[in-house]
N, C-alpha and C positions, 0 to 999 in steps of 0.2 A: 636674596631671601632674608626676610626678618629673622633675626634670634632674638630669643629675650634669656638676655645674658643671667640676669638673677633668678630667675625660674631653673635653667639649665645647672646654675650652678649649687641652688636649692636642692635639686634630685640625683646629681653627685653628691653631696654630702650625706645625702637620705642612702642612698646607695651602698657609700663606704660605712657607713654607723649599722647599715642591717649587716653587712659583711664581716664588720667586726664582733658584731653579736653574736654570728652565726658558727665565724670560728672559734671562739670562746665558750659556743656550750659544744663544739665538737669534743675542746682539747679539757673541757670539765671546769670550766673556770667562772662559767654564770649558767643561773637557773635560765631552765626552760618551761614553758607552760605546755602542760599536756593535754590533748583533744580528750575530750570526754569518750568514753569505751565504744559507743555506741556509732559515734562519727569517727572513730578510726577503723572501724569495722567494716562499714561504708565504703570508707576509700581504697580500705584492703578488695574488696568484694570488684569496684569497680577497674581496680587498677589490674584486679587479676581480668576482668570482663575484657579488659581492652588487648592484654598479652595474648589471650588466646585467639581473642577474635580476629587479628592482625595476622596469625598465624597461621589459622583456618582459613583466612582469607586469601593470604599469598596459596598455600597450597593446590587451594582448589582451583586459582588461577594457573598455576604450575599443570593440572588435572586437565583441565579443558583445553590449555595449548600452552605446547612444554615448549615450543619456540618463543627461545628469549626475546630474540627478533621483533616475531612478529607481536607478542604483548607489549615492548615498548612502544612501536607502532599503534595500536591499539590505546596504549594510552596518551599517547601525543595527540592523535585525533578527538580522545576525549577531551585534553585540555581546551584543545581549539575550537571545541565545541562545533568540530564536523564531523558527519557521516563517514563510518570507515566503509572502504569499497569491499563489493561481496568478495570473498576468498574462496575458490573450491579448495576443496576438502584432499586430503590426499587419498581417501578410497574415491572418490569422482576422479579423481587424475587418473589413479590405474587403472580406472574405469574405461574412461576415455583413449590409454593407451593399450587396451587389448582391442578396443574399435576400430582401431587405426589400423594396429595390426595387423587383424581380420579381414581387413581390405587387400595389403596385402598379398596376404597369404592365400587369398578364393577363401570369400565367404560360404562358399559350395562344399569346402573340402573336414573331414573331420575336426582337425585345430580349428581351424577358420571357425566353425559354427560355435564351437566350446568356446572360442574365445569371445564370439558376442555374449552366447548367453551369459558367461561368469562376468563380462565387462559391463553388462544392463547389471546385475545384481551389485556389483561392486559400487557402481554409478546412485544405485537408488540407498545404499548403504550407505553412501557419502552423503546425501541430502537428509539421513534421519540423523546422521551426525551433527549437521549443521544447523537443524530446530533443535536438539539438544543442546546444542551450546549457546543458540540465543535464547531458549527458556531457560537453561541453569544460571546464564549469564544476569537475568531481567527480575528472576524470581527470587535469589542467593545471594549472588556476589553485589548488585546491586544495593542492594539493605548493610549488608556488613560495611560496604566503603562510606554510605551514608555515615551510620552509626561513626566511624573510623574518622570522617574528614569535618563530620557535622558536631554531633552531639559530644563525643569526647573532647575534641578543638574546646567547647565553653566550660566543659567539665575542669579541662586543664587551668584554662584561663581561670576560673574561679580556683582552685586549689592552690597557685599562685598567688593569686589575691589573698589568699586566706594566709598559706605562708607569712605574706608581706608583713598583714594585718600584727600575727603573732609575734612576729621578731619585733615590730613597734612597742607593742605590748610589752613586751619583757625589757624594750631598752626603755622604756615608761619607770616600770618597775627598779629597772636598776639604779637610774637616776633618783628617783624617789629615797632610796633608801641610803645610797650618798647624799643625799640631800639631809637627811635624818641622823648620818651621822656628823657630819660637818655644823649641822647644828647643833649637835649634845656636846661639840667641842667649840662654840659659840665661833665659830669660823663664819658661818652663814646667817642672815637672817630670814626669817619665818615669810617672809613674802617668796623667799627661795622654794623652800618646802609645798606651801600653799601651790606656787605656778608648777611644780612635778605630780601635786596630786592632784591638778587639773588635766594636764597632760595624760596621765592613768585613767582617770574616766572617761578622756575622748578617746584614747585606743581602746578602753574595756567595750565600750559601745559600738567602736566601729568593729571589732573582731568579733563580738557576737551576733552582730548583724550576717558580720561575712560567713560565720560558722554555720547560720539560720542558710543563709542561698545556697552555699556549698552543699550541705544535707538537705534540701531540697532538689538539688540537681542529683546528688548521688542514689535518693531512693527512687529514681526515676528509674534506675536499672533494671529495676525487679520489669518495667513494662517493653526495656531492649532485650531481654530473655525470654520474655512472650512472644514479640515480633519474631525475631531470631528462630523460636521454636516453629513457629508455623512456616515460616522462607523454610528450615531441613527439612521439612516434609515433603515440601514441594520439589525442596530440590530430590528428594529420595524417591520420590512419582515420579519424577523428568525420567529420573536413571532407569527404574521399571521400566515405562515405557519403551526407552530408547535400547535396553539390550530384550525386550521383549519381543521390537522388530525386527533388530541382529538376530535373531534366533528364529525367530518365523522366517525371513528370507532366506536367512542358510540351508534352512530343513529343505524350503522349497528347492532350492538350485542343488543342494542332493538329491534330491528326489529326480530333479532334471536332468542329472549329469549322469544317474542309474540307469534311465529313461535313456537316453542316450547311449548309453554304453550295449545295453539290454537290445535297444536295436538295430547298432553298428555288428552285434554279436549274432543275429538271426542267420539262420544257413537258407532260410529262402533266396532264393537271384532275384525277387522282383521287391524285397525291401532293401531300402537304399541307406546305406553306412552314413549318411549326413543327417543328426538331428535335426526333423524340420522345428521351425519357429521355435525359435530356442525363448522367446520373452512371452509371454500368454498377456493379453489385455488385463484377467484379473490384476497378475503382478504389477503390470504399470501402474495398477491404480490402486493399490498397497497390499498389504498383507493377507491373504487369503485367512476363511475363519478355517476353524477343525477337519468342518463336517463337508467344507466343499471341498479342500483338500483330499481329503480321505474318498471322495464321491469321484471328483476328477482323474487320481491316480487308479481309483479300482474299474473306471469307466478303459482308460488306457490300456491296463493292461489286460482286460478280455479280448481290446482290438488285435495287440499286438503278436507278432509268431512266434512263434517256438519259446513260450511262458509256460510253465511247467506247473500242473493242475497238481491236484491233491491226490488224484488217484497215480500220478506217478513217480509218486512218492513209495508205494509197495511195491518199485522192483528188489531187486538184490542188495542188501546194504554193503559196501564196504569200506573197510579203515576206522571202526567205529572209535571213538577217542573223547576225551572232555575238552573243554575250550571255556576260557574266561571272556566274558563279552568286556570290552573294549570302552566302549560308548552308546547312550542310546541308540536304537535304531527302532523305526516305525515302518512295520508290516506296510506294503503299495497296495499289497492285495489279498484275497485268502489262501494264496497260495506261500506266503510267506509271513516267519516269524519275528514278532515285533521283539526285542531286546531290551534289555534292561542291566547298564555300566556295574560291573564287577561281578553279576551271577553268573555259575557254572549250568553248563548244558553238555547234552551230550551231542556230538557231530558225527559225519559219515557222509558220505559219496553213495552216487550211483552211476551206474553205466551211463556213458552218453553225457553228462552232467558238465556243463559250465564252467572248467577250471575256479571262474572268483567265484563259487556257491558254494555251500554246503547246504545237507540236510541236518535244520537243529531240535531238538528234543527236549522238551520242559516238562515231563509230566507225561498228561495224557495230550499235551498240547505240539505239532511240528509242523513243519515248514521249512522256506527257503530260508538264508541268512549269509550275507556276503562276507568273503572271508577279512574283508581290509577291518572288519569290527572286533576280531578275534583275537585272540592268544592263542595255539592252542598246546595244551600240557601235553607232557609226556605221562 
């Protein structure tokens, strides 16, 4: 390999002369030149731009997938600029092992069924998991490592330069003014003087040049916190979404697992203790809206036996007491009381009645209301 020995040995001396400058205005022993107000505000602005974004940026990778593991993974295949292979999700995994299970154990038999229907819910839970993590991944993290490996990398590189530029400057300066003394003591001559305030005007020009690109690249900022602004939002929609179907399918597979229980509980002999079809086509094909919901379970439970009407609600009350509801709960049908997390009601039994039910009382408003949603006070 060519060196060129004089060049190399050029920018070691350029090296060690900025280094000696640099610890000399540490230890106060030579002036420094100082950035104008306005470009060190800049850089203040940007440098904090970069701490934070660096930080929000590990975390929210730490959010999406807290296996150390698998994000180095993840990022080696980024290097490589290959496809990382699909990962199921770990609610798809447990998904998939109550399926297994359910085999089994007789998909015919109580467990058996509960465990398909909760293993299809767990299964389709794991796949809204995993569009969630490649839109928060494409629409957020994306922009910020940009920002991170792109635009700060030249940011840097230029505030470098500009450093460089300064410390020349001021060793400009310094020399200059040795030079000015060594002539007022006729040590030097004026050609000495003259070639240091040459030197001073070619650092003054090139540091103000560099000062000009530097505040150019630094107000750019103001347009990585617009970007920035609108990727949060996106990512703050992704998250919507994604606990809006966690919350829709949950309701659904309570409702199912009630459904279930409501008809393993019938005292007819000709209804059979096996939830049939525990996954409904709606569910496979996502999230059911309100009103079919609400249409679907109030269709149910007219079919089903021993559902307890409205008018059997004025036999004999007994145990009458308050109770703290627990957690939402959404009426199946008009025979029961929809709930509302932390209001008191009043409860009670009747003859014949369901062990997990009570009768609950809001007003002029009651119905059924399952006791697992309850407190209930003394």
């Amino acid at each position: 390999m060519d060196f060129n020995v004089k060049k190399l040995a050029s920018d070691a001396g350029v090296f060690f002369t900025r280094a000696v400058q640099f610890t000399e205005e540490k230890l106060g022993q030579a002036e420094k030149t100082e950035l104008d107000a306005h470009l060190e505000n800049l850089i203040a602005r940007a440098d904090c731009t970069k701490n934070w974004t660096e930080k929000i940026f590990r975390q929210t990778e730490v959010l999406l997938q807290p296996n150390p593991s698998a994000r180095i993974e993840e990022f080696l295949y980024e290097k490589l600029d290959k496809k990382l292979p699909s990962r199921t999700t770990n609610a798809e995994l447990l998904g998939q092992y109550m399926l297994d299970a359910a085999k089994d154990f007789g998909p015919g038999t109580p467990y058996g069924s509960t465990l398909i229907t909760v293993g299809e819910y767990q299964k389709t839970l794991g796949g809204a998991e995993r569009e969630f993590l490649q839109t928060s991944s494409v629409s957020f993290l994306t922009p910020l490592r940009n920002f991170l490996e792109g635009d700060w990398r030249t940011i840097s590189k230029e505030k470098r330069l500009l450093e460089n530029r300064r410390l020349d400057l001021d060793i400009c300066k310094a020399r200059l003014k040795k030079a000015k003394q060594a002539e007022a003591k006729a040590a030097l001559l004026s050609e000495e003087v003259d070639k240091a305030e040459h030197e001073l005007r070619v650092a003054q020009t090139e540091f103000d040049r560099q000062a000009e690109v530097t505040r150019l690249l630094l107000e750019g900022i103001s347009s990585t916190h617009l970007n920035h602004l609108r990727c949060l939002h996106d990512f703050a929609e992704a998250q919507a979404t994604y606990y809006a179907q966690c919350h829709q399918y949950m309701q659904d597979l309570q409702k199912e697992l009630n459904r279930c229980a409501n008809v393993a509980g019938a005292p007819h002999p000709s209804t059979s203790a096996v939830c049939p079809n525990p996954v409904s086509s709606a569910f496979l094909s996502g999230p059911s809206s309100p009103g079919a919901t609400a249409s679907s379970s109030a269709s149910s439970a007219t079919q089903r036996p021993g559902t307890l009407a409205m008018e059997d609600l004025q036999l004999p009350v007994t145990g009458t007491r308050k109770a703290k509801v627990l957690y939402d709960y959404d009426a199946h049908d008009a025979s029961e009381l929809s709930l509302l997390a932390d209001e008191l009601i009043t409860v009670y039994t009747v003859p014949g009645m369901d062990p997990d039910w009570l009768i609950g009382e809001r007003g002029n408003q009651k119905g059924k209301v399952p006791v697992t949603y309850l407190e209930l006070l003394s």
